[in-house]
N, C-alpha and C positions, 0 to 999 in steps of 0.2 A: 557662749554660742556665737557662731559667725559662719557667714555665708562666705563658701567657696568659689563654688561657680553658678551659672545661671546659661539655663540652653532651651531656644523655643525650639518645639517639634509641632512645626504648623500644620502638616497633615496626619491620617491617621498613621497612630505610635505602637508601641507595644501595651500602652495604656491605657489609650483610649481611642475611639473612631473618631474625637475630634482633637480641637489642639489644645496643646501643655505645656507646661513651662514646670523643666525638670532642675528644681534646685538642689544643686550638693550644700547638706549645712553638715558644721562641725559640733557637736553637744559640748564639745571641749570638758569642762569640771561635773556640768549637769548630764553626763552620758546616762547614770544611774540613779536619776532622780527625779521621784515620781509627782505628781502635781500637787498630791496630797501631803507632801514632804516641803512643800513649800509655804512659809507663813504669808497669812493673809491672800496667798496668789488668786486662788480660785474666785474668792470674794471680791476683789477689785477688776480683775479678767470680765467678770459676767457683768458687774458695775459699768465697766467701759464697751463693751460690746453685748447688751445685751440680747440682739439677733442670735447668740449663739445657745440662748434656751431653745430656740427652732431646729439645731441641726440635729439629723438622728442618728450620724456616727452610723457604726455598723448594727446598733439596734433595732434599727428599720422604723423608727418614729421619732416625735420632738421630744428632746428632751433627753434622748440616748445619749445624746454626749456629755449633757450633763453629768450623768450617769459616769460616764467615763470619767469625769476630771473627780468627783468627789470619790471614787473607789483609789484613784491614784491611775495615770496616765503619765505618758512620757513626752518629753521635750519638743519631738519632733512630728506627735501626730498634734501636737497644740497647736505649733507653728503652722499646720495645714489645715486647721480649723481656723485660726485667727485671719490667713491669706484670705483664704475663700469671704470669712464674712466682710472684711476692709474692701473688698473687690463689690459685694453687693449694697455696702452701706454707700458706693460711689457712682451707684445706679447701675452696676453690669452683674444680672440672675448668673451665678454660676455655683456648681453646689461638687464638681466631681473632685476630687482631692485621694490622695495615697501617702501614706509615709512608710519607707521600704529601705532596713536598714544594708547597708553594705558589707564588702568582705574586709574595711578598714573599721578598729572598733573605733565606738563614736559618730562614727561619716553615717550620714542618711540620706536619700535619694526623695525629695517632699516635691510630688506632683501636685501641680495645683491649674485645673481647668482654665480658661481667659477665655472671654470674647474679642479683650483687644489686647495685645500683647503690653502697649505702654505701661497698662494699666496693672497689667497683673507683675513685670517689675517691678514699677512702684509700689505696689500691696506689701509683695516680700521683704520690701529694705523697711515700709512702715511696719512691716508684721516683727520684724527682725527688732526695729527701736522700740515698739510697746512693751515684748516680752521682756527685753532686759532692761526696761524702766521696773516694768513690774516686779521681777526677781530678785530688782537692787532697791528697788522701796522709794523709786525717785518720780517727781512729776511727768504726766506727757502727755498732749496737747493732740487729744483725741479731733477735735473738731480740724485744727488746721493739716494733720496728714491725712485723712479725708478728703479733704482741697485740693491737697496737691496730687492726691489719686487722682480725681474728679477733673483736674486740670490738662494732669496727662493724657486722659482720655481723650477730653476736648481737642488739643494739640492735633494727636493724630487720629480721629475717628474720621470716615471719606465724608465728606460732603453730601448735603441730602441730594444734589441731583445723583451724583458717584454712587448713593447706599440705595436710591430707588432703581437704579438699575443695578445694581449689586443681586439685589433681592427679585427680581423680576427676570434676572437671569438662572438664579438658584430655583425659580419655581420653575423654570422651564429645562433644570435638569442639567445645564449648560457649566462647566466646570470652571467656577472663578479665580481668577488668580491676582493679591496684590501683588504692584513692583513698588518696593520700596514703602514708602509712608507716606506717598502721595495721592492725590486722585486717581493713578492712574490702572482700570483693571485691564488683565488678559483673558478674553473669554474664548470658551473652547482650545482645542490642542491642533497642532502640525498647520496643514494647509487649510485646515474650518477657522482656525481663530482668528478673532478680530479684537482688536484693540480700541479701550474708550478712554479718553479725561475728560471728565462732568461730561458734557457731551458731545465733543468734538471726538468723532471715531475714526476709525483705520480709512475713510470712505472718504473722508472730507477733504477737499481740495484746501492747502495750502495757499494757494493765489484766491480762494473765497475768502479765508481768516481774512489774510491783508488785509484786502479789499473792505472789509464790513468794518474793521475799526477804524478804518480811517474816511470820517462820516463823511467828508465833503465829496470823496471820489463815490462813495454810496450813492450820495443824493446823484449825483451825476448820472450814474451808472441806471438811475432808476429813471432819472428824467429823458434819459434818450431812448429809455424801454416803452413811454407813455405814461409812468409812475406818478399818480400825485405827489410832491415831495414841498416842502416849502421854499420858498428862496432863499439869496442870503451871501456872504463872502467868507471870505477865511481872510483873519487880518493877525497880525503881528504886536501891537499896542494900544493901550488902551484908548489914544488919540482916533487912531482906525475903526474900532470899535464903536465909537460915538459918533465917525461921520457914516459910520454904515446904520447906524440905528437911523441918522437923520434921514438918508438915503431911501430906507425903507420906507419911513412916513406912518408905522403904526408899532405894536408892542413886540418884542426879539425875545429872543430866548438865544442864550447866550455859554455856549459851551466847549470843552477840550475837544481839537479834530478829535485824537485817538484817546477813549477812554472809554469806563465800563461802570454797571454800577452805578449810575446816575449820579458818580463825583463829580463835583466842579461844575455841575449842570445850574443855571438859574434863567427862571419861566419870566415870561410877563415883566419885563425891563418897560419901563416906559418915561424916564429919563434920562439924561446924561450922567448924571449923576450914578444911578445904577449902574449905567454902562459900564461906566471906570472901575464899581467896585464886582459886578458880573467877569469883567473882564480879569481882573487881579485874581479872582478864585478859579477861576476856571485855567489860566495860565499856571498855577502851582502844578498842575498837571499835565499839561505839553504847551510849549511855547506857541502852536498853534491853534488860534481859538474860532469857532466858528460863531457868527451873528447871524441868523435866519430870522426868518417873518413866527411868530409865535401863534401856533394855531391853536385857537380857544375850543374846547371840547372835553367830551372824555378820554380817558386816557385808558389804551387796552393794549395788551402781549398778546399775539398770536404764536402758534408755536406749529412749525410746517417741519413735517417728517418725510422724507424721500418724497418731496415733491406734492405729498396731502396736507390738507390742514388738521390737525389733530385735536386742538386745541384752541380757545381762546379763552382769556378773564379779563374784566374789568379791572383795575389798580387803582386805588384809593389814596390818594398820598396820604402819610401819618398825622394825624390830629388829634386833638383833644379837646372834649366837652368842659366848657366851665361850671362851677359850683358855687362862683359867690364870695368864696372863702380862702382857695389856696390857689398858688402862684401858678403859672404856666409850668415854672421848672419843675415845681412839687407836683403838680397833675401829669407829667413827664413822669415824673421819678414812680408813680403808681401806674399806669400805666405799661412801664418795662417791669412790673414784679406779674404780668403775666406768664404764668411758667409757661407758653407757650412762644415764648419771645427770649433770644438771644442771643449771644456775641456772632456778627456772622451770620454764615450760611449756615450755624450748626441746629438751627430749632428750625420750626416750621416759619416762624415770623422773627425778623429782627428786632432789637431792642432800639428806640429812637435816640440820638443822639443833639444837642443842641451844640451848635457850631457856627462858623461864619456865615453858611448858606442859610439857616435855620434862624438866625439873628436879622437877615436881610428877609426873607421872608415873614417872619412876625413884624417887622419894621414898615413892610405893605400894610398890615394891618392896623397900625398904629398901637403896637404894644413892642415891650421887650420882655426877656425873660422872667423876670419879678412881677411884670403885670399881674394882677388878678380879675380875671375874663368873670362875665357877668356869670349867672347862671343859665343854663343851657345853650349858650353860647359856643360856638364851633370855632376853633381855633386850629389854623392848620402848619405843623411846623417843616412843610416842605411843599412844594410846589409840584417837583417830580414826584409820580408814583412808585418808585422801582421800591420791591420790596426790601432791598439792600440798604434802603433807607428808614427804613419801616414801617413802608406801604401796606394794604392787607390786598386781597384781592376777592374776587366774587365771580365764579364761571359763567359765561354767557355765549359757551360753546355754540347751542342750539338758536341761539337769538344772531346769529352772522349771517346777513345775505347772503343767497347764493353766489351772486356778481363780487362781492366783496372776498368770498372766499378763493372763487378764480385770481383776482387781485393779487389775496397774500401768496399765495401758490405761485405766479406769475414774479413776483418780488424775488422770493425765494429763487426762481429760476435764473433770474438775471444776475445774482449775487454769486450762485453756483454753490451754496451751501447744504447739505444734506441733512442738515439739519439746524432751524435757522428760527431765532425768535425775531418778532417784527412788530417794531413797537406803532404804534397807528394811533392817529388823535380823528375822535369824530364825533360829529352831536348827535349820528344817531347811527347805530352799526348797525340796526333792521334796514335802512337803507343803503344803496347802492353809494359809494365812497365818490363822491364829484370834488373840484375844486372849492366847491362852495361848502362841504360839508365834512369836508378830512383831508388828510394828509397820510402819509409814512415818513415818520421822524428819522427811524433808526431802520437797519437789519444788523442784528447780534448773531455773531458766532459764539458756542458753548454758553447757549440759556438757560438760563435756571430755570428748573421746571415744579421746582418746590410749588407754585403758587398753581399750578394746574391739578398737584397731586394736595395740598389742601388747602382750598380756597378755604374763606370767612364765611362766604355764601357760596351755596352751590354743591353741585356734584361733582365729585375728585375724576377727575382724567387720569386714567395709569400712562402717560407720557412715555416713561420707562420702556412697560411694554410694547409699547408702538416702535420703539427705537431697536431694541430685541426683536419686535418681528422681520425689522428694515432689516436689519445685520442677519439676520438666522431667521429666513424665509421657509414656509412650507414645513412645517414644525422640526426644523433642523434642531440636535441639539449640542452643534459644533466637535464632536465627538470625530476621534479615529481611530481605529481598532489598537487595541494596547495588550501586547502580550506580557504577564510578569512571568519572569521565572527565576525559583529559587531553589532549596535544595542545596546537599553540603556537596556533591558532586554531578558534573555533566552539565554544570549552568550554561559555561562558555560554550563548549561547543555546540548545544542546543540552541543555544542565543544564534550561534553562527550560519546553524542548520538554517532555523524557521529563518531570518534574514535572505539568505543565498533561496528561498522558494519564491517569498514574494517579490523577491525582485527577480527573478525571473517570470517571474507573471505581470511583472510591469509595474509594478508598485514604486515609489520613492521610501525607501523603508530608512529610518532611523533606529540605532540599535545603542545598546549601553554593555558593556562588557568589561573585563578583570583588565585588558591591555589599552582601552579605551574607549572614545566613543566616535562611532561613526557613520554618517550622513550618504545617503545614495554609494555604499563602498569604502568613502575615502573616509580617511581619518580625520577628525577635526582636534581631535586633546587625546593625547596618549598619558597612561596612567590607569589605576585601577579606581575606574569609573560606574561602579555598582550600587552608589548608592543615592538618595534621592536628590541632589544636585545635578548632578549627570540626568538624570531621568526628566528634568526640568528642561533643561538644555534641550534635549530631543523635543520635547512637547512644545515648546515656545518655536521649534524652526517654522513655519511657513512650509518650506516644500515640504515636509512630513507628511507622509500618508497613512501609514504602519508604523506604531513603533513597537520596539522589541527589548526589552528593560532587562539585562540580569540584575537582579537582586537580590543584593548580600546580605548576610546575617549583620554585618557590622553596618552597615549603611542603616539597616531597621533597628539597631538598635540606638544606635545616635543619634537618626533623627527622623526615624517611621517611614513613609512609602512619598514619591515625588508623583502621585495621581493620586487621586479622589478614586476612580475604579479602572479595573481593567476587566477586558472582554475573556482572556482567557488566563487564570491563574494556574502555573505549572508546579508542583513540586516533585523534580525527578526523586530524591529520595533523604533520606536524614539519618548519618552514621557518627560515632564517634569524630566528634572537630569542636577544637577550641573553648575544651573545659579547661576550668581555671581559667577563662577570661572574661570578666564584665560579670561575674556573678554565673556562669556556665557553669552548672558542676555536674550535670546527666544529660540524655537525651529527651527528658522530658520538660529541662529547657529548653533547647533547641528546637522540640514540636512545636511547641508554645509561638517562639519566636519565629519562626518561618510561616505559621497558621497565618501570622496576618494576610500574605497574600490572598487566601482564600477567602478571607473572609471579606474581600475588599474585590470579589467577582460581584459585577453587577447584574441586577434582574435580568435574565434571558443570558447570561453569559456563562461560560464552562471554568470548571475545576476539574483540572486533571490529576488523576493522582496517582501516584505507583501503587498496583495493587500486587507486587512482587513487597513491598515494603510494608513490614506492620507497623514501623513509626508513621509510614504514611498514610495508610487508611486510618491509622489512630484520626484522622482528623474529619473522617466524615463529616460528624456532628458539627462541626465549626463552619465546613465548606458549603460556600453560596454557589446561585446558579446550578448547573446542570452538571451534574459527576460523569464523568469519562474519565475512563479506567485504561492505563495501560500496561503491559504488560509484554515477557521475553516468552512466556510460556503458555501454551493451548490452554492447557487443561488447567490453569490458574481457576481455585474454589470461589474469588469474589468475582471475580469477572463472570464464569460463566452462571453463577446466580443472576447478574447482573443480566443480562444479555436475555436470560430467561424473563425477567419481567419486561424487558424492552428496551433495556439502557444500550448504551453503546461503548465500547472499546475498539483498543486497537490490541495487535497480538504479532505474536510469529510462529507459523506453522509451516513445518518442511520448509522452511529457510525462506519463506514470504512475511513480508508483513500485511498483514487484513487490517483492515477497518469494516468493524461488525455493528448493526444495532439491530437487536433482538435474533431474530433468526435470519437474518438475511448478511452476508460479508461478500466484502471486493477486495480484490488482490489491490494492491498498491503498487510492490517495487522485489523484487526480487535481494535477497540479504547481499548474497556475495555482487551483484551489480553497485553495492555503492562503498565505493573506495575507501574509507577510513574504517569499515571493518576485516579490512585486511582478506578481503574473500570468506568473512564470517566468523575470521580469526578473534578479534577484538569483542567478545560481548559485550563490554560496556559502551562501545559505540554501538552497535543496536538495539540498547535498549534505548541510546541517544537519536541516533533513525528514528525507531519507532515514536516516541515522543513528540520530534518534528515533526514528523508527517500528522499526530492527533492535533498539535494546535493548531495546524494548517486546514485541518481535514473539520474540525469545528468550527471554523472558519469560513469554510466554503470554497476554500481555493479548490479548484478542479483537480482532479487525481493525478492529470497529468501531467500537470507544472509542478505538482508531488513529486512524481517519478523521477523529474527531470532533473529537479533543484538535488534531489540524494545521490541520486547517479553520478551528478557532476560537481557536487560537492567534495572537492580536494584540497582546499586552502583552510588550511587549520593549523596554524604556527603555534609552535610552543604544545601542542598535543598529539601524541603518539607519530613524531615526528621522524621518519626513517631516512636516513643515508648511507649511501655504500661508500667504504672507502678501502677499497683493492681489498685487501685481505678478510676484512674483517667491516661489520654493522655497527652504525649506531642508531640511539630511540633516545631524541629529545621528549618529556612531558612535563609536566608542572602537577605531578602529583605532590599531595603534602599533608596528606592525613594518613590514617591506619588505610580506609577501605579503598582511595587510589594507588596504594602504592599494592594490594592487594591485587586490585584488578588489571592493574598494567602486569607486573608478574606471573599471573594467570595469562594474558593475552603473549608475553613474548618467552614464556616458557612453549608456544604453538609452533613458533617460527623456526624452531630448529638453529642448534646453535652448539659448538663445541664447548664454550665458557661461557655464562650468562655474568657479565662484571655489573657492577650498579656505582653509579656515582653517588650518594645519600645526602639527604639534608633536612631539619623539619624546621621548623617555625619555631624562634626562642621562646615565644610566649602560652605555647602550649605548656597542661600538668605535665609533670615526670613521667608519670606512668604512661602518656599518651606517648611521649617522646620514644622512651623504652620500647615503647609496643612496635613503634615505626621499626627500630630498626629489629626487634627484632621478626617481625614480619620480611625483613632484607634478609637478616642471616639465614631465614628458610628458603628463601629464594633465590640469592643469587649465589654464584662459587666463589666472587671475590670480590670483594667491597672498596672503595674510598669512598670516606667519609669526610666533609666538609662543615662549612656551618655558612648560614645566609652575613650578610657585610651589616646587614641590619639585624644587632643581637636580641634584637628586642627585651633589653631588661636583663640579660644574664652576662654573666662571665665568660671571657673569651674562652673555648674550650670546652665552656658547659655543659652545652648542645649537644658538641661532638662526644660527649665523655657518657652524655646518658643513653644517644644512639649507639655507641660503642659495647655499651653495659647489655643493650636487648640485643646485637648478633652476637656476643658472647654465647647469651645467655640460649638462644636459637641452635648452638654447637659449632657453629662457626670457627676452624682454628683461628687462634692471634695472627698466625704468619699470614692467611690469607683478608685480613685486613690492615688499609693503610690509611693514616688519618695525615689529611692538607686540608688546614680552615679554610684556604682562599678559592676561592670558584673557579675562576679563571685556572689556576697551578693545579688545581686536584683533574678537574679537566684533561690540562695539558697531560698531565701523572699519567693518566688513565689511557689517552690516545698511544703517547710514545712504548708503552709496555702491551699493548695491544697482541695478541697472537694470533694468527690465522684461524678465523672459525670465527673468532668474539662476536656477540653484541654486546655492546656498550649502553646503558643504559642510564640515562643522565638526567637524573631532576633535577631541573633547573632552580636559580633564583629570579636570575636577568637573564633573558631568550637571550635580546643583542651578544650577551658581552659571551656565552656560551658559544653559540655559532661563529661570531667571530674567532675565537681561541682555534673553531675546527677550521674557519676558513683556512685561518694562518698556518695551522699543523699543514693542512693538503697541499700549503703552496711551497711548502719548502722545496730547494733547488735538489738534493741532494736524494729525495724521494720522489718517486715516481708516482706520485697517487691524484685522484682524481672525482670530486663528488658528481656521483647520479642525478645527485636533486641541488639544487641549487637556493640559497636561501637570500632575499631582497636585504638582509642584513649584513650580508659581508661585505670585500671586495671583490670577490672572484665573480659580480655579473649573476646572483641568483637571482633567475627570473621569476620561483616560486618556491614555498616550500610544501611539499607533497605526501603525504599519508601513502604509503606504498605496498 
């Protein structure tokens, strides 16, 4: 057995609505060998895990799986029950698993659910070492791969202030996004989103960070404001240090200008002595140390959100009760086996550590770490309260002065933080904060709010949300209209359509399409950018207002949808493409696999669907949101059912397109007024019209800027691309299945033509029989052929391609003599151009638009020919200022 590869699909997959981690494993010798065929396995299997009496397998209860291993089960649904339970024995509930063998025998595809992706990695390499401990009869050391699950998690799980708003932005619907493995999320898409780490957000002024960690210019900043703050210098050695304590004349507290965390911090100095060694610990962390006057009191976090106070707690510095009987260390060591205390910021409380600070502190005391403290004796092993040290804390929100809360609010202003913990010493916070009674020690950038969200004592403060409401005001919930569309034909230029409305209605639209992706027009990454990376890219811009997502089969199936939901999911239709790839072998995979979009329409949102298509109503049942229905034809039987109860479509009647709901419809746009259908010529562009105009029109875009965006929609490269050149036409498109090459031949059989020539080509990775079917779908339709093959064989033999296209216009009646086979694009092209006869169209599937258009630039410019292109394309040399649908 051995793992091949390993691929997260973070958002919803073909698998699941949530995320998955899709592992290719090899059964290698065990392909055919069942669990019940294996000595001793089952009995030492359930021995070392035995959480997997609880799983129910496809039984639908515990104990099904059992079931399954003692009838005899196979290698690879084990492997997907043993992940799942190594994933829960490491503390993450996850139970969705698949094992789904492949078109390679042996190879299996074992989905396996994660909450954290580290984690469910490491599950499979331990899921992977158990099984072939167990199959080979050898030792494994259940307890410590457990650890090192459990470790990984630790590693990279967000931080509890990062997971309380993680989860405070999920309840308010807000679509979260990690970067990386860091703290840091992106919440909401395009121009809503805002950006947070722990809690410094998109908002927070850059010159307030500085400022707050570097304490002395704080205190300054506060003391010119009217700020209680304490006194004090900033000194360089520890000689400095002890003439500043002398200076002062009472107790310092002695700490790093710039630090966090309450390191290197030590309270209540109150001789030279101290000083020198306050000063040595507090230097390990910035060469500059500050000496203030040590203000004796309680010690509280306040925590001011856009300017309010939200929060306040009391801080406890970390202690321990004596017993009489065992040392400080060992009262320590019990004390951290509170499973609410641990490494870090990862639990609700820190685990206490004994250290240099910690040793000087007991040393006030007159104890050291071996000491054994009386009975009920209070022993405190830190001075500072910060719960980073293993403070607890205690909410005393409602106990804060009015006058004191203007205070912290007032701090916060002058620091310029938007959100700002401030830490405050005082004997009594029911009163008004005087010199006599407190101070502000600190103002902290990115606070930890753990100790607000759960205190020891008290009532939890959701912190979180207060910071969610700052950022996403007015129950915002960072959202921008997101159109998906998919479908095996018409994605692009519908992509292109709905694009060219809203932005003429003034929208900043981001779009994702087959040639790239592009921003307000312009391009930013060229390439076939359809799948959920690309989709990403657009939602994380800032100026984004609209996005508009083609979405490819192959992108959902490598790695599911780049959105949580979209507002309107398209499927223009689902025909014969790219069986025999990835496990495709009907169209009843490819329903399956395009449904995701619909399924992934949010409440109040639209699913459109071709009601011209029976693969596409096949998906009723799956599709979310509100059904709109559209359609080339009046009298279509779903539609006007449809329309009868109150639903809504769109249509074409007497060469208009309507938009109808129930018995009421509006003209939209006149057919032959919009250019890429050729005056009507082209049906497959108006069913692509009509399309555009429903996601628009569900939308709420006004009719008008409908009209207008169709009308003057003429910029569509690389599809149904017409030029004149003197004698004779050509029609670039980028058909490449059976039903476009279908419908381009249908539309330029309209245009009148003395030879209809076709330039051919399909995809190498298409079945045989699809290939065959292309061309022979060409030999019925055009009078003379070359045949080519893409420079990207995808997996075949050079010729291969061309030999099985070859095989279907044969086979279509086509003579020999009137077909010519040139592999190369560019030279079949050229072929094509130079034998060209008055009358032709040329008709040219592309692979590469560039290198296509250029081939005609160069033909048109030759000295010796008189010729001359109509349209002009931004890819040659010859100055094309567009290319034109004509």
């Amino acid at each position: 057995m051995r793992i091949l590869s390993l691929q997260l699909l973070p958002g919803a997959n073909i698998y699941s609505h949530q995320p998955v981690l899709r592992v290719r494993l090899d059964l290698e010798e065990l392909v055919d060998t069942p669990s019940n065929c294996l000595p001793q396995f089952n009995e030492r299997l359930v021995e070392m895990l035995p959480g997997l009496k609880e799983h129910h397998c496809c039984r639908g209860y515990p104990g099904g799986f059992l079931e399954r291993l003692q009838e005899g089960t196979y290698l690879a649904h084990i492997f997907e029950h043993v992940a799942l339970e190594l994933e829960c024995r490491a503390g993450y509930d996850v139970s969705f698993g698949k094992a789904r063998s492949t078109d390679s025998d042996g190879i299996y595809d074992v989905i396996i659910g994660y909450m954290n992706a580290a984690v469910a990695r490491q599950a499979v390499y331990k899921a992977e070492g158990l099984l072939e401990a167990l199959i080979h009869h050898r030792a494994y050391n259940m307890e410590e791969a457990v650890g090192m699950i459990r470790q990984a998690g630790e590693k990279t799980k967000l931080g509890p202030s990062t997971e309380a708003i993680f989860e405070a932005a999920t309840r308010r619907g807000i679509p979260v996004t990690r970067i990386g493995e860091e703290d840091l999320l992106a919440l909401g898409y395009g121009r809503h989103q805002q950006k947070v780490w722990a809690t410094i957000t998109s908002q927070t002024s850059a010159l307030a960070v500085d400022l707050a960690s570097d304490k002395e210019l704080t205190k300054r900043t506060l003391a010119d404001g009217g700020v209680p703050v304490p006194g004090g210098w900033v000194v360089e050695s520890a000689a400095a240090a002890v003439r500043a304590w002398e200076n002062l004349d009472c107790p310092v507290a002695i700490k790093p200008v710039c630090g966090n965390h309450g390191t290197g911090v030590t309270l209540n100095v109150t001789s030279p002595a101290e000083a020198e060694r306050a000063f040595s610990i507090a230097a390990e962390h910035d060469g500059r140390v500050v000496v203030e006057e040590y203000i004796a009191g309680r010690q509280y976090r306040i925590c001011v959100v856009n300017g309010k106070m939200f929060a306040a707690a009391e801080r406890i510095p970390a202690y321990i009760t004596g017993d009489g009987c065992r040392s400080v260390r060992e009262l320590v060591e019990v004390l951290n086996r509170d499973p609410r205390r641990g490494e870090g910021h990862e639990k609700p409380l820190t685990k206490v550590r004994i250290d240099s600070v910690a040793i000087t502190v007991l040393a006030k005391q007159g104890l050291t770490p071996e000491s054994v403290p009386v009975e009920d004796a209070v022993v405190y092993i830190r001075d500072n309260a910060n719960l980073s040290t293993g403070g607890t804390a205690v909410d005393v929100t409602e106990l804060v002065h009015p006058d004191n809360v203007v205070l912290m609010e007032r701090a916060a202003r002058l620091i310029g933080l938007d959100v700002a913990g401030i830490d405050l010493v005082a004997r009594d916070i029911t009163k008004p904060i005087t010199v006599e009674n407190g101070a502000i020690i600190e103002v902290n950038a990115a606070p930890g709010i753990r100790m607000h969200h759960y205190p020891a004592v008290g009532r939890p403060r959701d912190v979180a949300a207060g910071i969610i409401d700052y950022l996403f005001p007015d129950d915002s919930n960072g959202r921008i209209p997101i159109i998906a569309i998919t479908g095996t034909n018409g994605k692009t230029t519908v992509s292109r359509m709905i694009s060219h409305v809203w932005r003429l209605a003034g929208y900043f639209v981001g779009t994702t399409t087959t040639d790239g992706i592009y921003v307000d027009g312009c391009r930013i990454l060229a390439g076939d950018t359809t799948g959920p990376t690309s989709a990403k890219a657009v939602l994380m811009d800032r100026r984004v207002e609209v996005a508009v997502l083609e979405t490819a089969r192959g992108g959902i199936m490598r790695a599911g949808l780049g959105f949580d939901f979209c507002d309107v999911g398209v499927v223009t239709n689902v025909t014969e493409d790219h069986f025999g790839q990835d496990g495709i072998e009907d169209l009843q995979d490819l329903i399956y696999i395009k449904s995701l979009v619909v399924e992934r329409v949010k409440p109040g949102g639209f699913s459109l669907l071709n009601a011209d298509d029976p693969c596409v109503t096949a998906l009723i049942p799956r599709a979310k949101g509100e059904i709109v229905y559209f359609t080339t034809e009046f009298d279509n039987l779903i539609v006007r059912r449809h329309l009868g109860i109150g639903g809504k479509a769109l249509f074409v009647k007497e060469g208009i397109i309507y938009a109808a709901c129930g018995n009421m419809s509006r003209p939209v746009v006149r057919v032959e007024d919009i250019p890429v259908t050729l005056g009507g010529l082209a049906q497959h562009n108006i069913q692509n019209a009509v399309i555009a105009a429903a996601a628009c029109h569900c939308l709420k875009v006004p009719l008008n800027f409908i009209r207008r965006g169709l009308t003057t929609f003429d910029q569509n490269p690389g599809r149904l691309n017409m030029l004149s050149i003197d004698r004779f036409r050509v029609c670039i498109d980028y058909g490449h299945n059976p039903a476009s090459y279908q419908a381009l031949i249908n539309t330029v059989k309209r245009l009148g033509a003395n030879r209809l020539v076709g330039v051919i080509a399909a995809p190498g990775d298409r079945r045989n029989d699809v290939i065959v079917n292309v061309g022979r779908i060409a030999g019925h339709g055009f009078d003379y052929i070359y045949i080519k093959e893409d420079s990207d064989l995808r997996g075949r033999n050079v010729g291969e391609t061309a030999g099985l296209l070859r095989q279907g216009v044969l086979e279509a009646g086509l003579h020999p003599e009137k077909t010519c086979t040139v592999l190369e694009e560019a030279a079949a092209v050229l072929t094509a151009l130079a034998a060209a006869e008055p009358g032709d169209l040329i008709v040219i599937f592309y692979e590469k638009f560039e290198k296509v258009v250029a081939v005609i630039d160069k033909f048109q410019r030759k000295p010796q020919e008189d010729m001359a292109l109509a349209v002009i394309s931004p890819y040659g040399q010859a100055a094309m200022a567009s290319m034109k649908s004509i």
